[in-house]
Structures are given as C-alpha cells and as structure tokens.
C-alpha positions as CSV (number, residue, x, y, z in Angstrom):
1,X,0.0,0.0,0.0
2,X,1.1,3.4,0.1
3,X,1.3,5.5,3.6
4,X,1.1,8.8,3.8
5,X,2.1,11.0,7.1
6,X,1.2,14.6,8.0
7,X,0.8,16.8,11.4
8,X,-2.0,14.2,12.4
9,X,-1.3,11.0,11.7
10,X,-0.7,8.2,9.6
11,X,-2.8,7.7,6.2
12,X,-2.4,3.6,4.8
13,X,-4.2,3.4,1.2
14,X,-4.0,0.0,0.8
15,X,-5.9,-3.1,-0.7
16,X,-9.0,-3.8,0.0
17,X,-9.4,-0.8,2.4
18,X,-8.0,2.3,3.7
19,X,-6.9,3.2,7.3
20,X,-5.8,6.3,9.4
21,X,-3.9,6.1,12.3
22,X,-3.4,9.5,14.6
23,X,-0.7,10.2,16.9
24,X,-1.2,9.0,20.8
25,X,-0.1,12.6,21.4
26,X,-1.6,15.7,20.8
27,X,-0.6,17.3,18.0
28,X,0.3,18.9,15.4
29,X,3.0,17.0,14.8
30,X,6.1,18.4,12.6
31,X,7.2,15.6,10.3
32,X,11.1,15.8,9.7
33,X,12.2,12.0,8.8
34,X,10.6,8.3,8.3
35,X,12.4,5.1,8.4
36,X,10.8,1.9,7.4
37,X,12.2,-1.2,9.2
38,X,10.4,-4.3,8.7
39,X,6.9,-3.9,9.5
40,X,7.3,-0.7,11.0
41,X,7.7,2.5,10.5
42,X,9.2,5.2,12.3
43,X,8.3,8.5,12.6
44,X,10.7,11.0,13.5
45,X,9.0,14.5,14.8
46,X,9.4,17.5,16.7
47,X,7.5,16.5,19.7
48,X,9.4,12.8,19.9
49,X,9.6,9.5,17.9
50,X,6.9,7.4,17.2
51,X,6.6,4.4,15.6
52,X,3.5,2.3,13.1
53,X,3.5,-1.4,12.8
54,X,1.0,-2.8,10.0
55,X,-2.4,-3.0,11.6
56,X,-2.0,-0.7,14.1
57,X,-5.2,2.0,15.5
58,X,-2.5,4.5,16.5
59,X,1.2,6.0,16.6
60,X,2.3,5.4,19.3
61,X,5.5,6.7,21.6
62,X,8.8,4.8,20.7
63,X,10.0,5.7,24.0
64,X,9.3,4.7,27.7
65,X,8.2,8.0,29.8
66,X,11.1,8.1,31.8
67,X,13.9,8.0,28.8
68,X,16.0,11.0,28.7
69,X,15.0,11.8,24.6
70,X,11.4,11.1,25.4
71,X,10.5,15.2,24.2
72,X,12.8,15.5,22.2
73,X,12.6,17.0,18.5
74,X,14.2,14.5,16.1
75,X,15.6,15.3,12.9
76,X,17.0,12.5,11.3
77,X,16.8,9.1,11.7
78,X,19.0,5.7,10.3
79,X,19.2,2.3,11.4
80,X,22.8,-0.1,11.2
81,X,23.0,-3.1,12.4
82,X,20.9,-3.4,14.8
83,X,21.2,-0.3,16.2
84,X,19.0,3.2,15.2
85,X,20.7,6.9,15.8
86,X,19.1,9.4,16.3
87,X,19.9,12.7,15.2
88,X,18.2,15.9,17.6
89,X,17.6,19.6,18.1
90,X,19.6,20.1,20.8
91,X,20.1,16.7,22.4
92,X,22.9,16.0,20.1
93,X,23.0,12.5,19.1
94,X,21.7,9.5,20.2
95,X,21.6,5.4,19.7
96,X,19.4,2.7,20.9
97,X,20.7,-0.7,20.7
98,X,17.2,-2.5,19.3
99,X,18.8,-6.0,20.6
100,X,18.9,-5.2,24.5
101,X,17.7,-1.7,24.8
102,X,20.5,0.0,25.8
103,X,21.1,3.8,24.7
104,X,23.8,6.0,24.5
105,X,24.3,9.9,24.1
106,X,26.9,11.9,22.5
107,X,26.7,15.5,23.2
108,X,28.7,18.8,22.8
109,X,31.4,19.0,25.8
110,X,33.2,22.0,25.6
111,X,35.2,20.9,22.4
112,X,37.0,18.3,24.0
113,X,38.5,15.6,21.4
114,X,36.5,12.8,20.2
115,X,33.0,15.2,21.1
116,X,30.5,16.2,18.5
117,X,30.9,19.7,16.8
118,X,27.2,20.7,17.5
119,X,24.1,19.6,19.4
120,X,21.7,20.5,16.8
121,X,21.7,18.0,14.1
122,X,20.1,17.6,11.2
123,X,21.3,15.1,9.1
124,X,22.5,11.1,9.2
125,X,23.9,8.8,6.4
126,X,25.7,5.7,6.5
127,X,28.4,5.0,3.9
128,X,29.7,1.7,2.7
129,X,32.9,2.0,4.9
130,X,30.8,1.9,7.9
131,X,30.9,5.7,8.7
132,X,28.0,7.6,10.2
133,X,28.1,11.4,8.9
134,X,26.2,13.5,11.0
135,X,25.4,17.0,9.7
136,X,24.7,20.1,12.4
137,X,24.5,24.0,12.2
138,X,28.6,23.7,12.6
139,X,30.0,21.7,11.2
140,X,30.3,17.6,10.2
141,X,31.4,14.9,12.1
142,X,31.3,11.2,11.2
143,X,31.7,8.4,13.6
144,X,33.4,5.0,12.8
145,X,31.0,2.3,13.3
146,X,33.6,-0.4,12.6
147,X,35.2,0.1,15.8
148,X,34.6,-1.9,19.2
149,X,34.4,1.1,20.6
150,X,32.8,4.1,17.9
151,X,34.8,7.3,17.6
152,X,33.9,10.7,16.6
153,X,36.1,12.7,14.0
154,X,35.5,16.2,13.7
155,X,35.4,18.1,10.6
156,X,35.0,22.0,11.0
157,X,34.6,23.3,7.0
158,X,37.3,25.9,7.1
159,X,36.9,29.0,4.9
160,X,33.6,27.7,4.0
161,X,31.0,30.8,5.3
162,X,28.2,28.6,5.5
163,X,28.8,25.6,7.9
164,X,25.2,24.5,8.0
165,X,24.6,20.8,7.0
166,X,20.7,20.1,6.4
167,X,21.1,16.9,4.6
168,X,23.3,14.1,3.6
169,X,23.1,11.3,1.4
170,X,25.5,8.4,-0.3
171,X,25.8,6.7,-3.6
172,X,26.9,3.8,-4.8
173,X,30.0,4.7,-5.8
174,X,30.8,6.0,-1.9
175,X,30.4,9.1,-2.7
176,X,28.7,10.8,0.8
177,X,26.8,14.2,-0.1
C-alpha cells in the first residue's frame, strides 16, 4: 500500500481498504524524517519519535516515559545493524541498541576531542565503509562504526562561510553528499 504522514497522523491506502492512524499525542506533529524497518515504521517529529506497525489503531511513543529523549525533537533518523541513531535539536545525538535496549548519548562538551561539533543536528547517512556522517549547524562529524568502541572525528569546513549541513546522502560509488 502506500502511507502517507502529516501533522496528524498516519494515512495507509492500501488493498481492499484504507486506514488512518493519529498520533497517541496531541498534536500537530512536525514531520522531519521516516524510516521503514520491517513492518514498522518510524516517525521521526518534533514533539518525539513514534513508531507504526501494520495494523496498528494508532502511533504510538517509541519511547518509555522516563527515557532522557522522550520530548525530544528528532531530525533524522538511520538504522545499522541493529542499532538506530538518532539525530536531535539540541540533544545532540543519540543510539538505541534495538537487541537489548540499551542507549547511549553523544553531546557537545566544551570541544573536547572525540566530542561532537554541534548539538543541533540535522542530518545522518551511513556510507559503505561503515561511517555515520552526522550533519549540524557547525560543522560535520562522522563516527566510525567499525570500531569496538565508535569514535567521533571532527570536521570543522574551514573557509567555508556557510557551515550549515541540512542533509546528507551516499551513492553507490561512496560518494557521501
């Protein structure tokens, strides 16, 4: 079928009938990314993530009440292996581990080595090196996912006057955009 999302809900056209699912929340929502991961779909908005599995009345809250991104604004979402980051206004940049649960959050710390350039993020992509590029107001970072342990590299854009990165996308060549 074919879904379409706006400020208050979920609209599935499909075969042999149509549904409409709202948000569990009161809206209106801002829509600012959708990821589709098996039978679900996640929402990504500016008053929290939600999520839509097929069948479903409702969207409903991806996270638990007390989780510290619960009102959050996401911008960006993108899912490797197993794991789904989250890029924020001002939460910097998060990670859930969909095996276990557990979440992790890299934030602006003064500029300290191996930090993230900004807390406002807007953008994610996933290259074929295993490289997360995340896109903020300052800058770009990108985070090596190949590594036991993940680590940030900075990337300030030098003489470039405009710093902003709103989106980012790869080819199939490797090629990151």
């Amino acid at each position: 079928g074919l879904f379409a999302v706006g400020p208050a809900g979920l609209l599935h056209l499909g075969q042999p009938q149509s549904s409409f699912a709202p948000f569990s929340t009161e809206g209106p929502h801002q829509i600012n990314d959708l990821l589709v991961a098996g039978d679900s779909i996640l929402i990504a908005t500016n008053r929290g993530l939600y999520h839509w599995r097929s069948g479903a009345s409702e969207l409903v809250s991806t996270l638990p009440a007390a989780h510290p991104m619960k009102r959050v604004s996401f911008q960006s979402l993108c899912l490797s292996d197993d794991r789904l980051w989250l890029a924020t206004r001002g939460a910097g940049l998060g990670v859930i581990d969909l095996k276990d649960g557990s979440f992790h959050q890299y934030r602006t710390d003064g500029g300290m080595a191996g930090d993230i350039l900004d807390n406002h993020l807007r953008a994610l992509a996933i290259d074929d090196h295993h490289n997360l590029w995340i896109g903020g107001y300052t800058g770009l970072n990108r985070l090596d996912l190949s590594q036991t342990a993940p680590r940030l590299y900075n990337q300030q854009l030098g003489d470039i006057k405009q710093s902003h990165i709103l989106e980012l996308g790869t080819d199939h060549l490797g090629g990151v955009y």
